[in-house]
N, C-alpha and C positions, 0 to 999 in steps of 0.2 A: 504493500500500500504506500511506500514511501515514495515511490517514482510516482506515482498519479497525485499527491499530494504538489510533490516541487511543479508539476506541467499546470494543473491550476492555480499555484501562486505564480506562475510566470504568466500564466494567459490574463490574468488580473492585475497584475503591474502593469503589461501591455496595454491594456484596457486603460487604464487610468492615463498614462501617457497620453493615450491615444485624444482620451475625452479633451484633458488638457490643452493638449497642443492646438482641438479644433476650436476650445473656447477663446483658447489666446488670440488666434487666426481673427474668429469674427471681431472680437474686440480691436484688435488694431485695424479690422476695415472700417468699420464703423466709427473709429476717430477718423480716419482719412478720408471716409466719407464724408464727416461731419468740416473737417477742414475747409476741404473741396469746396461745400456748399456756401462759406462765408468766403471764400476769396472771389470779391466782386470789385470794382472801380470804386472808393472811395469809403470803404471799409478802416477802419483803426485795428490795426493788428500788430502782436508782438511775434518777433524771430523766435525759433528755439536757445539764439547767444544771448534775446532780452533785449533788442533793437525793437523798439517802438517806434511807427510809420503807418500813413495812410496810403490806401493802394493808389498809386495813380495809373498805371496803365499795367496790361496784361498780355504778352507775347509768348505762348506757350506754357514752357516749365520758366519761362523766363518774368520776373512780377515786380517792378519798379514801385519802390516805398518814397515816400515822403517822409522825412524826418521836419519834427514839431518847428526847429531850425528855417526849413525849407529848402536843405538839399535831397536830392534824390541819388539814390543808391539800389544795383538792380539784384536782385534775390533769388534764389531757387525756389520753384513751389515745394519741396518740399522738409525748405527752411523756416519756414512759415509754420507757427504752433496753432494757431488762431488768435481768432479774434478778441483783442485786448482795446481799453481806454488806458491812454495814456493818463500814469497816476500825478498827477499836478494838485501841488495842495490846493486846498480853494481858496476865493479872495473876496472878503466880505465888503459889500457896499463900499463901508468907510475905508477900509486900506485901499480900495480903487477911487475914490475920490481924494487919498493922500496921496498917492502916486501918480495922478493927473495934475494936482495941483503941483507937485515937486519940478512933472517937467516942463511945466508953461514958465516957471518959476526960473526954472534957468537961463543964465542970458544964452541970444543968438551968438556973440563975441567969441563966448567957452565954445560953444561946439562948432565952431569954424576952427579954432586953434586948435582944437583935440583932434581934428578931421584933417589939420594938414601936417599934425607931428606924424599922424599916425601914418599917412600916404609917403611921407620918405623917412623910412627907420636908418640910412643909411647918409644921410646928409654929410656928414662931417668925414665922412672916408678921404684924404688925399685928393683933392681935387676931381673927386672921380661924383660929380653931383648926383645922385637919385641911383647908385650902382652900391654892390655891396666889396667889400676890399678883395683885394687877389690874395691869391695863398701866400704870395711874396710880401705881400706889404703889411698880412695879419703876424706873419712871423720874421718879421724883421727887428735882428736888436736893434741897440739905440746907433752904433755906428753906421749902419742902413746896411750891413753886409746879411744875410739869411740866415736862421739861428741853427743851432748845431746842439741836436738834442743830449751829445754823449759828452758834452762838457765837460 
């Protein structure tokens, strides 16, 4: 009786696998189904890395996001976890009427100077106006010969 004993606990392990594997199955169709049906043109959805974006356009497996930003970045469909709201704290009446007020508040003056530091970060380089330094001129000592890292 002991060989017809091991053949039934083997056919009932198998069994059990078996059940398994087919429940596994539908369950991950059923999310990729579920996927599938939220990926439309202007949907908020997050990546599986956690990249939140709205869809902007849809070329196969291929699914251009929006980032909250405004750049665009193109995806795999199926990098795409679903459908997510981008988690943004919220902003009560009064801190959006404080934040309105701050920026009318500030002069036109500031944000033309901030706007034109920021347009040449490289001004001051060697006569080289609006350009960033050569490799020559960032590692030159003070005698103007090229520096010599084994000093």
């Amino acid at each position: 009786m002991g060989g017809l004993e091991i053949i039934i606990f083997v056919v009932m392990i198998g069994g059990m696998m078996w059940f398994m594997g087919r429940s596994s199955k539908k369950q991950r169709q059923r999310m990729e189904d579920e996927r599938d049906s939220a990926i439309v043109v202007g949907a908020n959805v997050m990546t599986t890395s956690g990249f939140f974006g709205t869809i902007v356009s849809i070329d196969g497996d291929a699914i251009t996001l929006e980032s909250p930003s405004g750049d665009e970045t193109v995806w795999l469909r199926q990098a795409i976890r679903g459908i997510a709201e981008i988690p943004l704290a919220p902003i009560s009446e009064e801190e959006d009427a404080q934040l309105d007020a701050e920026d009318s508040a500030e002069a036109p003056e500031a944000r033309l100077a901030e706007a034109s530091s920021e347009a040449e970060p490289f001004a001051e380089s060697k006569g080289n106006e609006g350009t960033a330094p050569l490799a020559s001129e960032r590692d030159a000592d003070s005698d103007g010969t090229a520096g010599n890292a084994w000093k």
